[in-house]
C-alpha positions in Angstrom: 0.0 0.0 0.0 1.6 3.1 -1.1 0.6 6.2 1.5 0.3 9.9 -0.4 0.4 13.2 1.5 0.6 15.7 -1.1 4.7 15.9 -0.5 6.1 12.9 -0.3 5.3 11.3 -3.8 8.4 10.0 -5.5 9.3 7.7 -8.9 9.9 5.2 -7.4 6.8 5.0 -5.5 4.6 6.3 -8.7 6.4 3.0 -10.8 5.4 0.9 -8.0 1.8 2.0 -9.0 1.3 2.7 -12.3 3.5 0.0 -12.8 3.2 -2.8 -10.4 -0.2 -1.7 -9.6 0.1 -0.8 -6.0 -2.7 0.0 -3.7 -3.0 4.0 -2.5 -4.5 5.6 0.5 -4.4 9.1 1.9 -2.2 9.5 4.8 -3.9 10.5 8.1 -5.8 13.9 8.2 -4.5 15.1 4.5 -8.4 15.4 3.7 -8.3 18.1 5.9 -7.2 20.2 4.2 -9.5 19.7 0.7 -12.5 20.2 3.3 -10.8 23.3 4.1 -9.9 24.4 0.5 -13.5 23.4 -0.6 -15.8 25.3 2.0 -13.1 28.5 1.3 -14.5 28.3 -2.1 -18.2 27.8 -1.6 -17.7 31.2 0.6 -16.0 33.4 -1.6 -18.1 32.1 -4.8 -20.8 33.6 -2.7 -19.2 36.6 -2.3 -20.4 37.4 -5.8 -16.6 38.4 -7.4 -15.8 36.8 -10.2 -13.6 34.1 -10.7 -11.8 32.4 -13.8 -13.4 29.2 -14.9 -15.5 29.1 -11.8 -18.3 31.9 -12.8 -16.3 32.6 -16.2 -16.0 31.2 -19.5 -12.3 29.4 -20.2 -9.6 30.5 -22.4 -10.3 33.8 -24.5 -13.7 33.1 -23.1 -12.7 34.7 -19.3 -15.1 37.7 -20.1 -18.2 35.4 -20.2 -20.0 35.4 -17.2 -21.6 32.2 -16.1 -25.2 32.2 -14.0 -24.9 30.5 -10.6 -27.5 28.3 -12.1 -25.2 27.0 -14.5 -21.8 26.6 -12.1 -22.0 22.6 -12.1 -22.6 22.5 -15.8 -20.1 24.7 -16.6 -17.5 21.6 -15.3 -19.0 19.1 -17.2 -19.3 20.9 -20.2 -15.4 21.5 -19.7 -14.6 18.5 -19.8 -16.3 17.2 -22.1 -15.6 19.7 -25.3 -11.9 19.2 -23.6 -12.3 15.7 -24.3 -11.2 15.9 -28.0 -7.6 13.8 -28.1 -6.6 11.7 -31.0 -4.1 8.8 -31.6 -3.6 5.5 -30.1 -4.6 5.1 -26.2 -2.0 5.8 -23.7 -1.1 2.7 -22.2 -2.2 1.2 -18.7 0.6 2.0 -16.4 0.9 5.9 -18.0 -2.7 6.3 -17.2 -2.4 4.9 -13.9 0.1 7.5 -12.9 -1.4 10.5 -14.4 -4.3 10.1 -12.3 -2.2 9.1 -8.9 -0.4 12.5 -10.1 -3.6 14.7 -10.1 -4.8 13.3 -6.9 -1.2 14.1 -5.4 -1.8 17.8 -6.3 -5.7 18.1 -5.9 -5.3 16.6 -2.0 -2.5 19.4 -1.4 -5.6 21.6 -0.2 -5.4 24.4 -2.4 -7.6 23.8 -5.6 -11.2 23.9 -4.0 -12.1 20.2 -5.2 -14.6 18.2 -2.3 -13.3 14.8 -0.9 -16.1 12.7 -2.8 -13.8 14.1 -6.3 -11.0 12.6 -4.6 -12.4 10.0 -3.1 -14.2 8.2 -6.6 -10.7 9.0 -8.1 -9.0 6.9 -5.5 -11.7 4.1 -6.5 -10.7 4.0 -10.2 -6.9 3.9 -9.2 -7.3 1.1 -6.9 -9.5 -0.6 -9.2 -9.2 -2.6 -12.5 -10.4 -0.1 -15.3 -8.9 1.3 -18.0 -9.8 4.7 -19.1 -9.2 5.6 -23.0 -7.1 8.4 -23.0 -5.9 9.2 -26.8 -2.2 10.2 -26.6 -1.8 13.5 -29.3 -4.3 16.9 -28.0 -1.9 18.3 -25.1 0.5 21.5 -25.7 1.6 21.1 -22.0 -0.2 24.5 -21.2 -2.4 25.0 -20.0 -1.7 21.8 -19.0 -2.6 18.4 -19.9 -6.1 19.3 -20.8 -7.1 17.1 -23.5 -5.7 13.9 -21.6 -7.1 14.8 -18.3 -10.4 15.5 -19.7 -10.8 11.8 -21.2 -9.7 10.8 -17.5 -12.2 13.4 -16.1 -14.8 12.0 -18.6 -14.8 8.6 -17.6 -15.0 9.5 -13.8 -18.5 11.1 -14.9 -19.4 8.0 -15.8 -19.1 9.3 -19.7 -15.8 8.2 -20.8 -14.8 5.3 -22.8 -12.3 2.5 -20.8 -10.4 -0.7 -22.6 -11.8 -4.3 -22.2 -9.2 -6.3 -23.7 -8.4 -3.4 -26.5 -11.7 -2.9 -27.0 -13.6 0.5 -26.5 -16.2 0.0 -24.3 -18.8 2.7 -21.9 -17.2 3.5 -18.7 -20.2 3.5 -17.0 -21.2 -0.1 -17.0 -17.6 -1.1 -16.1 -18.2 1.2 -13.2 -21.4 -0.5 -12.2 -19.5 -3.9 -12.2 -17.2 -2.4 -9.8 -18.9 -0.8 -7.4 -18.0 2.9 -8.7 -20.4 5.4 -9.2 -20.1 8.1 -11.4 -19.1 11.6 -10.0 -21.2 14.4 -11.0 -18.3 17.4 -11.0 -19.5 20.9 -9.1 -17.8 23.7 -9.2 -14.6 24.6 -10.1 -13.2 20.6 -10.3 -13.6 20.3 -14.0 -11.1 22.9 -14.5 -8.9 22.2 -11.1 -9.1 18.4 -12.7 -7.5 19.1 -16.4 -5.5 21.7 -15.6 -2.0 20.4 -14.9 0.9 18.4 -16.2 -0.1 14.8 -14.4 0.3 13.6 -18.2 3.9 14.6 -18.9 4.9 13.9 -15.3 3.9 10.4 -15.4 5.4 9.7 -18.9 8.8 11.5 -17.4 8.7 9.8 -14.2 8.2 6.1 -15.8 10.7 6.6 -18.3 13.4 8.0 -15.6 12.6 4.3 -13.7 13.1 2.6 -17.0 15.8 4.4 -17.8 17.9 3.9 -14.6 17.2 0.0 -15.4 18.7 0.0 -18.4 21.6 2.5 -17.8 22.4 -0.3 -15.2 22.1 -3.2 -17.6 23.9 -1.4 -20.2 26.8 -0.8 -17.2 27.0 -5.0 -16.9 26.7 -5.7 -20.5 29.7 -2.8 -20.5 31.9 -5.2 -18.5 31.7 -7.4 -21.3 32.2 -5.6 -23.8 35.4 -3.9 -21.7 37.0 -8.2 -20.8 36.1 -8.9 -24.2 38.7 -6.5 -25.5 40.9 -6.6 -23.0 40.6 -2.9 -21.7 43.1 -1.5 -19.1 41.3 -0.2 -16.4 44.0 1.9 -14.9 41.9 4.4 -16.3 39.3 3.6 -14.1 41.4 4.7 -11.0 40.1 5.8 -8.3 42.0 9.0 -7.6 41.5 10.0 -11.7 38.3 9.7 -11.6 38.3 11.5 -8.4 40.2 14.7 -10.2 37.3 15.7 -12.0 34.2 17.2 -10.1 31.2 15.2 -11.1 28.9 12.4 -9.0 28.4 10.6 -11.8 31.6 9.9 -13.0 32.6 8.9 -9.6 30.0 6.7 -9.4 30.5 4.5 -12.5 33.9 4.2 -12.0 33.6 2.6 -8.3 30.8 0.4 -10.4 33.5 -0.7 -12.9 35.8 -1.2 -10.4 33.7 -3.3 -7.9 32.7 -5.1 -10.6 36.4 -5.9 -12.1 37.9 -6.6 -8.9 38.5 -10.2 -9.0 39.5 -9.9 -12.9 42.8 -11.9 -13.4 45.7 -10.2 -13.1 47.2 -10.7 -16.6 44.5 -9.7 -18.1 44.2 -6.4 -16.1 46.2 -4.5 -18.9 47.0 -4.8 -22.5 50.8 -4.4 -23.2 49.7 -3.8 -27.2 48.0 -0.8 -26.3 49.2 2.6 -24.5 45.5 3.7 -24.2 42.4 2.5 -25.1 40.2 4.1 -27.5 37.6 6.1 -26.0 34.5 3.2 -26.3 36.7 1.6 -23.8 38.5 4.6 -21.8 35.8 7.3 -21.6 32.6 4.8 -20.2 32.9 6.6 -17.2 33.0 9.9 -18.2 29.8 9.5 -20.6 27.5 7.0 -18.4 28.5 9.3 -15.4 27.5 12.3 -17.7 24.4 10.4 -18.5 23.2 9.2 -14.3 23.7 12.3 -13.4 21.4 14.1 -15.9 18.7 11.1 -14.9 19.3 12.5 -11.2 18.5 16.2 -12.1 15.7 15.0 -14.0 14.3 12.8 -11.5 14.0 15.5 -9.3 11.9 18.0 -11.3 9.6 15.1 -12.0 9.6 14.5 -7.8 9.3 18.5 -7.5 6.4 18.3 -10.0 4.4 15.5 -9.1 4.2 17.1 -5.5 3.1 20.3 -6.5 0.2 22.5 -7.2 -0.6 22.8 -10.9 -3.9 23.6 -11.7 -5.4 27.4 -11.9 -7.1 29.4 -10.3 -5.8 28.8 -7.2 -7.5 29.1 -3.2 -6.2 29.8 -0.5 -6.3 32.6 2.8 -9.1 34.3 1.4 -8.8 35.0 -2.2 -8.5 33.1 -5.6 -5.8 34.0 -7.9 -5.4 33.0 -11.6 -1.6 32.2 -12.5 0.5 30.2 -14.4 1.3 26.7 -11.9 -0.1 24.7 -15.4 2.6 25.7 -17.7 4.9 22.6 -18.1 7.7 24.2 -19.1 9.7 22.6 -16.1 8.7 19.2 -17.1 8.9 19.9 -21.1 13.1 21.0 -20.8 13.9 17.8 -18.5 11.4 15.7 -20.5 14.2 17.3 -24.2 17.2 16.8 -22.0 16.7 13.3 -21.0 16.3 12.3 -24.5 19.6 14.4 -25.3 21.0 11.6 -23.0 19.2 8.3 -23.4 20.3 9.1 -27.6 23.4 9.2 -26.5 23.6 6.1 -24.8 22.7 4.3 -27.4 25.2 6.4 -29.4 27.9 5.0 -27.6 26.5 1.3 -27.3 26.2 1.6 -31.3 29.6 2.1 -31.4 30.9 -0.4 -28.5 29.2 -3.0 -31.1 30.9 -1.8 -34.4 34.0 -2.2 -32.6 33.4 -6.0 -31.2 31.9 -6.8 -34.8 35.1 -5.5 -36.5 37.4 -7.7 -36.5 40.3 -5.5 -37.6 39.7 -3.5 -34.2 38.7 -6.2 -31.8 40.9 -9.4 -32.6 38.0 -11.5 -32.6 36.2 -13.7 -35.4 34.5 -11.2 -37.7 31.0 -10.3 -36.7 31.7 -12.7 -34.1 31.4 -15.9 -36.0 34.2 -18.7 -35.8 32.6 -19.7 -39.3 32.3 -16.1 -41.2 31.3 -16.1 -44.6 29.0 -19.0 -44.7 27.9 -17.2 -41.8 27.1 -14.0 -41.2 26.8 -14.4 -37.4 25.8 -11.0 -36.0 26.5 -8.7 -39.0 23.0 -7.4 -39.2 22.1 -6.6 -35.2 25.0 -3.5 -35.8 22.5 -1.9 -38.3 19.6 -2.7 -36.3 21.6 -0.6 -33.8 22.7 1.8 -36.3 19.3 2.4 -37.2 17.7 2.7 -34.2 20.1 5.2 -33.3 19.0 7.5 -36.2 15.7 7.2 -35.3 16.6 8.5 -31.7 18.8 11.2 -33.0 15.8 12.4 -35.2 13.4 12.1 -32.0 15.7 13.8 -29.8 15.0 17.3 -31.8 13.9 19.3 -28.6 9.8 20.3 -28.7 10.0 22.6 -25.9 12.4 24.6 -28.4 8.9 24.9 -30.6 5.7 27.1 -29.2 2.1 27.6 -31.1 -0.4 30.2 -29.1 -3.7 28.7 -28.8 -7.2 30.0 -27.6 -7.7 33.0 -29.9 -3.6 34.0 -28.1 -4.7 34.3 -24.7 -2.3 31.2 -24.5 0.3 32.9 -26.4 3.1 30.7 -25.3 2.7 27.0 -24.7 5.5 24.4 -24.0 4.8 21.1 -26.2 5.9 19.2 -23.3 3.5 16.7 -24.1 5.8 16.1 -27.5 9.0 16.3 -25.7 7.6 13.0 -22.9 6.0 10.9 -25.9 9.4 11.2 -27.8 11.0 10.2 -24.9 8.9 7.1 -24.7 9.9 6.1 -28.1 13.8 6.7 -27.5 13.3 4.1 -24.5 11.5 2.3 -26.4 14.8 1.9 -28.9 17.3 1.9 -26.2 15.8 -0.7 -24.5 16.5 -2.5 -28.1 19.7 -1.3 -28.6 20.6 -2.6 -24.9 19.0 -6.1 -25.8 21.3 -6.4 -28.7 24.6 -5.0 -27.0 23.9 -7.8 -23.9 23.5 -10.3 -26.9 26.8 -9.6 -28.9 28.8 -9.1 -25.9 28.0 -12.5 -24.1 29.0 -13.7 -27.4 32.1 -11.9 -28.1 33.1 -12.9 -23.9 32.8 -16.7 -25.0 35.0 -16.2 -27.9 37.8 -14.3 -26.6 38.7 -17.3 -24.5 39.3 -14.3 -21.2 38.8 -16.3 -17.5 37.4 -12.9 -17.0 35.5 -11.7 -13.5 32.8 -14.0 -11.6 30.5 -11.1 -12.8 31.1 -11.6 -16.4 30.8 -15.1 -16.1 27.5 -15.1 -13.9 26.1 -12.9 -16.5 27.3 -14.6 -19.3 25.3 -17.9 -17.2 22.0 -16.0 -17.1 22.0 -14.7 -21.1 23.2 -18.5 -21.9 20.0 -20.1 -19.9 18.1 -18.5 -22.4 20.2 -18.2 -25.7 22.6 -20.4 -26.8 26.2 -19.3 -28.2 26.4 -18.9 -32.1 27.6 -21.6 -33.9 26.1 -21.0 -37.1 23.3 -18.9 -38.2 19.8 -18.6 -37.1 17.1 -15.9 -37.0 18.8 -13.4 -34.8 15.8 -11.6 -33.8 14.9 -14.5 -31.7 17.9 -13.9 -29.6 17.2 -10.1 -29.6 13.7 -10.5 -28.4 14.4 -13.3 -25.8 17.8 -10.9 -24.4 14.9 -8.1 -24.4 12.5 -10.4 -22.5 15.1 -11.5 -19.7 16.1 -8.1 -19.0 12.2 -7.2 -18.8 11.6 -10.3 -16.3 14.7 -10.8 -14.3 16.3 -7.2 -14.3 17.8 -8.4 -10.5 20.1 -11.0 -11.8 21.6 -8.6 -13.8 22.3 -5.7 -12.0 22.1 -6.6 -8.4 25.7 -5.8 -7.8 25.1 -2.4 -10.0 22.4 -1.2 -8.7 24.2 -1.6 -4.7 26.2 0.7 -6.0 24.6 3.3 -7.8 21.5 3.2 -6.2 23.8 4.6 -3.3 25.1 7.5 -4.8 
């Protein structure tokens, strides 16, 4: 059961939800404040000022004035022209922690929503449904509106959710769950799809991927490093200590834990003065690379416990501002993809250089029988090209803005672009790590290198589930099965990683 305050939400606790489908409850007298919040409204709405999107129209249409008749409606009928996203549904997990996300914000106590919002919110989380939510229709300002209206829709009972793919009324999978519909009042439409819950839970569950396979890629590293005999003087503890950064620190006492019981012979290379820099410089570029996933991991903590939505309540008053704009999350969402590309950058060419045989001293594309066999020739341009594709993905959004809403939104921050892009880079990388662990377990066999216990314990794990390469086969088998072990038993592989750099 994960326990939310409001504060205290972090990725790792938002994975274990979306994800792994975690349980949520509200810690001890958090409601307290929404009641608050929620009766400070109801008094000031009486007060007979106007307010943005409470008594007013939305948008360019803030000049409208709205009947106290009509206050309720006014929600729904927010949310449901809002409700006008395109393109495949976001899937399961992403859904999940958008709306853990909103609630996060909504039960900080200063966006005038009642507890029963929260409270039939909290039901759908902890239950089995689906909402749709198309993925294309947000700008990341004002907000996630688009997305959080389908989310809003189907808590009013009006939505669509996914049976099995299938499109199907939200209200009757309610009804077999015990979930009534919630009829929104005033204010909660807008205080519901106003805010970046979207882009933070794409960001957040792509930083928790991402750490996994930056420490897979580490492991399959040491192969690649004993497969080519790298000197890891360079991985000294007092260099790497000269230069300033965490991360570079912290890779390098990862390398060197992990190469500690290599043999002594083949601790150095007497052929080569210095290695070239796929070998040398893994520190210095995967150091580069965990720190910028720590920065970004904690805008996405410093946004997922925050207030997002406008207008805003609190001691008295209600003030229209700007909490929605995702710029934040939009820059970190461009800069992570900056440096999960350039992983795979790197990878790409950690494989071209095992595959060559002119450079690595091993059987060409790592095949003792090469040209009736091809051996693993092909998975470098399935790298190569999944490395273009990242490099053209990794164009920054938040670099583009289109004013919306007849340019009373005048500057928006596509951060909505920037997360789904990210999404698909992960998407690659995890790839591009599958085939890297693939051709390195193989390349380790051939070199005939004792090696560490840790290469040969992962060599073991690959080899339970595919066999060396004696001769060819369909090699996207292997790829897929790789991709499938580090999917199911991520542990085995980076147990001894992860002491360490989850320890920073």
């Amino acid at each position: 059961m994960i326990e939310i305050d409001g504060n205290s939400l972090t990725s790792t606790k938002l994975y274990a939800v979306s994800v792994l489908k975690e349980k949520v409850k509200i810690a001890g007298k958090t409601i307290e404040s929404v009641k608050r919040s929620r009766e400070e409204l109801l008094s000031l709405i009486k007060g007979g000022r106007k307010f943005y999107g409470i008594n007013t129209g939305f948008g360019s249409l803030f000049n409208k004035e709205i009947g106290k008749d009509d206050l309720s409606e006014l929600q729904k009928s927010l949310i449901r022209s809002h409700a006008s996203g395109v393109g495949s549904p976001l899937p399961l997990h992403i859904v999940r922690g958008m709306l853990l996300v909103r609630i996060n914000s909504l039960i900080k106590g200063y966006s005038g929503v009642s507890p029963e919002l929260i409270e039939t919110s909290l039901k759908i989380l902890n239950s089995d449904l689906y909402p749709f939510v198309p993925s294309y229709g947000s700008l990341g300002a004002s907000g996630d509106l688009a997305p959080l209206a389908h989310l809003a829709l189907v808590i009013m009972g009006e939505g669509e959710v996914l049976l099995d793919g299938i499109r199907k009324p939200s209200d009757m999978a309610m009804k077999n769950l015990g979930v009534e519909p919630y009829s929104f009042r005033e204010k909660e439409g807008v205080a519901f799809i106003n805010g970046t819950a979207a882009i933070t839970s794409i960001l957040s569950n792509q930083i928790s991927r991402l750490k996994r396979l930056m420490q897979i890629a580490v492991g399959s590293s040491i192969l690649f490093f004993e497969s080519l005999g790298g000197n890891q003087a360079a991985f000294t503890e007092w260099v790497l200590g000269s230069r300033n950064h965490a991360g570079q620190k912290m890779i390098g006492k990862a390398f060197r834990e992990l190469l500690k019981d290599r043999p002594e012979k083949e601790r150095d290379n007497p052929h080569r003065l210095q290695d070239p820099y796929t070998l040398r410089c893994m520190p210095q570029v995967y150091g580069a690379i965990a720190d910028t996933l720590e920065y970004c991991n904690s805008v996405a903590e410093n946004e997922m416990n925050s207030v997002t939505d406008n207008p805003l309540v609190h001691d008295g008053d209600i003030i229209s501002a700007g909490n929605f704009h995702g710029e934040p999350v939009a820059l970190v969402s461009d800069f992570l993809a900056f440096a999960a590309t350039d992983l795979g950058n790197l990878m790409e060419r950690q494989l071209a250089r095992l595959t060559d045989t002119s450079l690595s001293d091993l059987p060409p594309f790592l095949t003792r029988k090469s040209g009736l066999n091809s051996g693993y020739m092909i998975p470098q341009y399935v790298a190569a090209s999944l490395c273009n594709m990242n490099k053209v993905l990794s164009y920054p959004a938040s670099a583009d803005s289109i004013p919306t809403s007849a340019n009373q939104e005048d500057h928006v921050s596509m951060g909505m672009t920037s997360a789904l892009k990210l999404s698909s880079i992960t998407d690659n990388l995890e790839h591009l790590v599958s085939i890297h662990l693939l051709l390195s377990s193989q390349a380790f066999e051939l070199s005939g290198k004792t090696g560490t216990s840790y290469s040969r314990s992962l060599l073991g794990i690959v080899r339970e589930t595919v066999p060396i390469l004696d001769q060819d086969r369909a090699v996207y088998r292997d790829i897929e099965l790789v991709r499938k072990l580090m999917d199911a038993q991520p542990e085995r592989i980076i147990k001894r990683i992860s002491a360490v750099m989850d320890n920073r």
